[in-house]
C-alpha positions as CSV (number, residue, x, y, z in Angstrom):
1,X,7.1,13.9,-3.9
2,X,5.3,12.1,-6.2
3,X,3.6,8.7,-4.7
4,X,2.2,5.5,-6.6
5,X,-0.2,4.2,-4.1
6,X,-1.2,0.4,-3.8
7,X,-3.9,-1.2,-1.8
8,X,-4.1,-4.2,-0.5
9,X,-7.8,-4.4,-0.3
10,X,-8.3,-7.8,1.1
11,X,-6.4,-7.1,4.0
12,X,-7.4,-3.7,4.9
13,X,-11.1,-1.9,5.3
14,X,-12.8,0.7,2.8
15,X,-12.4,3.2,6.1
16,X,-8.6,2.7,6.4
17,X,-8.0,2.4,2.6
18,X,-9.9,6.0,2.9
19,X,-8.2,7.3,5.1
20,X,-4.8,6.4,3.9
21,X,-5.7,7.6,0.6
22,X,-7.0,11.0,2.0
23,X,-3.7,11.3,4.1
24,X,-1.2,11.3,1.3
25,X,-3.3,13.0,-0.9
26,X,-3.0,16.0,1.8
27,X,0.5,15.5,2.6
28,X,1.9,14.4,-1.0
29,X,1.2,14.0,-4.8
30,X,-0.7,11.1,-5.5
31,X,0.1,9.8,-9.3
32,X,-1.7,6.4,-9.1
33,X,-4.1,4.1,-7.0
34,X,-4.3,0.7,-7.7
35,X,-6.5,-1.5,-5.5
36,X,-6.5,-5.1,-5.4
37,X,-9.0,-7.7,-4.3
38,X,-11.8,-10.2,-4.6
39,X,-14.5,-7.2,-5.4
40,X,-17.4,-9.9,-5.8
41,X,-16.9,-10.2,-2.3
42,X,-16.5,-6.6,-0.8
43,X,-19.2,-4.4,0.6
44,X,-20.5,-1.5,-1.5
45,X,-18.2,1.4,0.2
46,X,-15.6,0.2,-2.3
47,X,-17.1,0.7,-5.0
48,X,-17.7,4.5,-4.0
49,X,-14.1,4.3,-2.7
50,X,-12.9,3.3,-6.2
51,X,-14.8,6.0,-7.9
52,X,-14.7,9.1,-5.2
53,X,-10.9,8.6,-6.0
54,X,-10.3,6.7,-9.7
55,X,-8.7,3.9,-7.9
56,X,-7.7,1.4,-11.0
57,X,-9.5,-1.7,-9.0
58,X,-7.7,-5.2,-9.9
59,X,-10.3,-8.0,-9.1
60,X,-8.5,-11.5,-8.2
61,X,-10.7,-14.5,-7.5
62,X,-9.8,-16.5,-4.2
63,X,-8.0,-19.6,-5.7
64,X,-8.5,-21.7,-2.3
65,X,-10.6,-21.2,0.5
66,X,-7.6,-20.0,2.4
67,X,-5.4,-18.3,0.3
68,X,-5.9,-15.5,-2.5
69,X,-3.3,-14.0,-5.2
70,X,-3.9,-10.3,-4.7
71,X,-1.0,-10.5,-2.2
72,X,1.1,-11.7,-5.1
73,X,-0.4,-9.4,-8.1
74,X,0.4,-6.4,-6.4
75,X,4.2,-7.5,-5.4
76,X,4.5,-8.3,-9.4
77,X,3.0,-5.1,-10.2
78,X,5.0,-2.8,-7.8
79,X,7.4,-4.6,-8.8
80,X,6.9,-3.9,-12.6
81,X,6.4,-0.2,-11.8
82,X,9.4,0.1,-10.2
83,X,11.4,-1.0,-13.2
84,X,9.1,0.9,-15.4
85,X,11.0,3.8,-15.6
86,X,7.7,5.6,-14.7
87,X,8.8,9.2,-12.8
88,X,7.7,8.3,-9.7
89,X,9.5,8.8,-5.8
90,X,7.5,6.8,-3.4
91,X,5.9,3.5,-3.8
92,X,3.3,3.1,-1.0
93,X,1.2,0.0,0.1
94,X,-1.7,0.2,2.7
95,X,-1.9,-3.0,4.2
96,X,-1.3,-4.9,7.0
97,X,0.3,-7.9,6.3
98,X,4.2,-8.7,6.9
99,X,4.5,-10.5,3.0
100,X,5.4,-6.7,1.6
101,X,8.8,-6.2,3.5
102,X,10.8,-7.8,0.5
103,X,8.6,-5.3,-1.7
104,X,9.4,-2.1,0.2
105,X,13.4,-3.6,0.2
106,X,13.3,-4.2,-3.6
107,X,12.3,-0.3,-4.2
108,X,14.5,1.4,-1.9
109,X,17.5,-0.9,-4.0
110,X,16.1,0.8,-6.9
111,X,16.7,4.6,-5.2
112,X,12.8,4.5,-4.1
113,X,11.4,5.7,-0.9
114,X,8.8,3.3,0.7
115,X,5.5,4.4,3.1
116,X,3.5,1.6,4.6
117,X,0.3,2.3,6.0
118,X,-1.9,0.5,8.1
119,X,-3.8,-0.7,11.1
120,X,-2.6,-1.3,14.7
121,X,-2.2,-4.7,13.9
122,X,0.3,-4.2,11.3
123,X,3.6,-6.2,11.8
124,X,6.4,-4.6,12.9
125,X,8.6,-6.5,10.3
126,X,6.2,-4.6,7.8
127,X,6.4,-1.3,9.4
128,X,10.5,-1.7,9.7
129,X,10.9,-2.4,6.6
130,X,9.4,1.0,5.0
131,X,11.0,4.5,5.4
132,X,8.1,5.2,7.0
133,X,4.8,3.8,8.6
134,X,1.9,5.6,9.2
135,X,-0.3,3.4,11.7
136,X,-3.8,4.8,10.7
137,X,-7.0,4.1,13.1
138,X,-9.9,5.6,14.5
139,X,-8.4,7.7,17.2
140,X,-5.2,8.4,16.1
141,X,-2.2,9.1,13.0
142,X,1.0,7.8,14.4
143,X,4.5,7.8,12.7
144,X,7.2,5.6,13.0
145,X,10.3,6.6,10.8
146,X,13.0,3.7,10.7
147,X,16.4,5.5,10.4
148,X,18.7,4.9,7.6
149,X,22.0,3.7,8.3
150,X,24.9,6.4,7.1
151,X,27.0,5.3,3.9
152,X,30.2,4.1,4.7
């Protein structure tokens, strides 16, 4: 299966993006890795992380103190992809945040599977709403596979 892999990396740390990334890699072929963030503002493992794995990194000033638009460029861009026609079978996104559920829907209308990955804290609107969620952390790889419902 062939996997475009976006990374929400103001919502997630360089060890989890890591790990994520070294995950499918194992288990799946990796076309793409886009990462998305305020990089003026990361730590330097990032930047290794980038280039250890050619991660196409998509820097996004914070607009407001308390809110940022790499959430946003990376729904448009998925989105994008998705109707690209690119040969692609999986869109994944490592992050933890809820806002991607109506992402993850979008693809699988478009005949895409969807893998989430992220921390323990990850909603479980988010982890429902992929194919599949792999909750990645120190200790342990979990998987939680929402069923599909049968065709009518």
């Amino acid at each position: 299966m062939k996997i475009c892999l976006f990374i929400d990396g103001d919502n997630v740390s360089v060890e989890l993006a890591d790990k994520a990334i070294q995950f499918l890699q194992k288990n799946w072929e990796v076309m793409s890795i886009r990462a998305y963030g305020n990089w003026s503002q990361k730590p330097g493992g990032w930047k290794e992380l980038c280039n250890k794995y050619a991660v196409e990194c998509i820097h996004l000033y914070k607009v407001t103190t308390t809110k940022n638009c790499a959430d946003i460029k990376l729904a448009v861009d998925a989105t994008a992809l998705i109707h690209s026609g690119s040969p692609f079978d999986c869109l994944a996104i490592v992050s933890s945040d809820a806002d991607f559920g109506p992402v993850m829907a979008h693809a699988q209308s478009m005949g895409k599977r969807t893998y989430g990955l992220g921390g323990t804290k990850t909603s479980p609107v988010y982890a429902q709403a992929c194919d599949a969620f792999f909750y990645l952390s120190d200790d342990q790889q979990k998987l939680i596979v929402r069923e599909q419902e049968e065709a009518a």
